[in-house]
C-alpha positions as CSV (number, residue, x, y, z in Angstrom):
1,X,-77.7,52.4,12.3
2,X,-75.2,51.6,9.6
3,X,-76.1,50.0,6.4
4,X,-74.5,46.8,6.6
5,X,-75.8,46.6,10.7
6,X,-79.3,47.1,9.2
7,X,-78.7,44.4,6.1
8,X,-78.0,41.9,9.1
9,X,-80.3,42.6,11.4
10,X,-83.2,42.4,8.7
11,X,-82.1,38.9,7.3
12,X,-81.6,37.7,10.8
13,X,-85.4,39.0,11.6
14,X,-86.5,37.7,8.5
15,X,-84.9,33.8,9.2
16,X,-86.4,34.1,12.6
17,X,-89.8,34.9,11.7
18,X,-89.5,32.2,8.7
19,X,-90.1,34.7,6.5
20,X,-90.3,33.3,2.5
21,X,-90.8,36.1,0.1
22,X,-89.8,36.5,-3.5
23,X,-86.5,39.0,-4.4
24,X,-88.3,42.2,-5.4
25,X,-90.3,41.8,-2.3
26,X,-87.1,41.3,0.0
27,X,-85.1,44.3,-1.9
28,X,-88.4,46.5,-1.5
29,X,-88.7,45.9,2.4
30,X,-84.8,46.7,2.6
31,X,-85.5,50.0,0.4
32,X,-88.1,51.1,2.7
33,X,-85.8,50.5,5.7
34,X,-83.0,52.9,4.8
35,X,-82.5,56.1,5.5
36,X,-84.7,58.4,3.4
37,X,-81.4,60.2,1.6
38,X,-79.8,57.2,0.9
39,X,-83.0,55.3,-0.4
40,X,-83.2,58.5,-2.4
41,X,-80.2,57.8,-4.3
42,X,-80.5,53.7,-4.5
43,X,-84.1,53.9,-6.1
44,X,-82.4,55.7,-8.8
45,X,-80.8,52.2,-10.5
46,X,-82.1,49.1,-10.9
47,X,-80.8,45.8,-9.0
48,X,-81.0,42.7,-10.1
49,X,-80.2,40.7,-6.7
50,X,-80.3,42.0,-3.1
51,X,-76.4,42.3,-2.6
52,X,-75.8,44.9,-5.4
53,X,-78.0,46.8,-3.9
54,X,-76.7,47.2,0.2
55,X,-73.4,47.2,-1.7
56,X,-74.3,50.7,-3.8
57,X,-76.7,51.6,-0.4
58,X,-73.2,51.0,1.8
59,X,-71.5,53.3,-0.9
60,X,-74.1,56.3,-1.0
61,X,-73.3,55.7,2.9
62,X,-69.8,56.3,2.8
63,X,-70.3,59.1,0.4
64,X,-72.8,61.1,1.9
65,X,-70.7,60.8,5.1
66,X,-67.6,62.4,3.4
67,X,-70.1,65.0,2.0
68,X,-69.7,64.2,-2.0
69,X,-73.4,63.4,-2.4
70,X,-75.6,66.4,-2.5
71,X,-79.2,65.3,-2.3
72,X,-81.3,68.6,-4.5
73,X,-84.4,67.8,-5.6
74,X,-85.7,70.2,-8.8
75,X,-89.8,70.2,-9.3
76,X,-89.4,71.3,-12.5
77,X,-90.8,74.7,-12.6
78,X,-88.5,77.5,-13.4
């Protein structure tokens, strides 16, 4: 499911089920929803509101889909 389908569908759940939940509650719940390699790269920043954040999860998308993003991981031991 794209992004922006999944954005939707989870307000549209959440107005349904009359959900009321503060912001960092509502941008966690969409976090743990995404794809693991793009929530990889999105937890990296820090949002403010909801929108900037399926806005830079839509463009880790788009990027990861053209192949620009590599996702490598290093634990630190040499």
């Amino acid at each position: 499911m794209l992004v922006h389908e999944y954005h939707k569908e989870m307000e549209m759940t959440m107005i349904r089920a009359n959900v009321v939940e503060d912001k960092e509650a509502t941008m966690a719940r969409f976090l743990n929803g995404l794809n693991q390699n793009i929530a990889n790269v999105v937890e990296l920043q820090q949002y403010m509101e909801l929108e900037d954040m399926v806005h830079m999860a839509m463009k880790v998308e788009r990027q990861l889909k053209k192949g620009h993003v590599r996702l490598t991981f290093n634990s630190g031991s040499s």
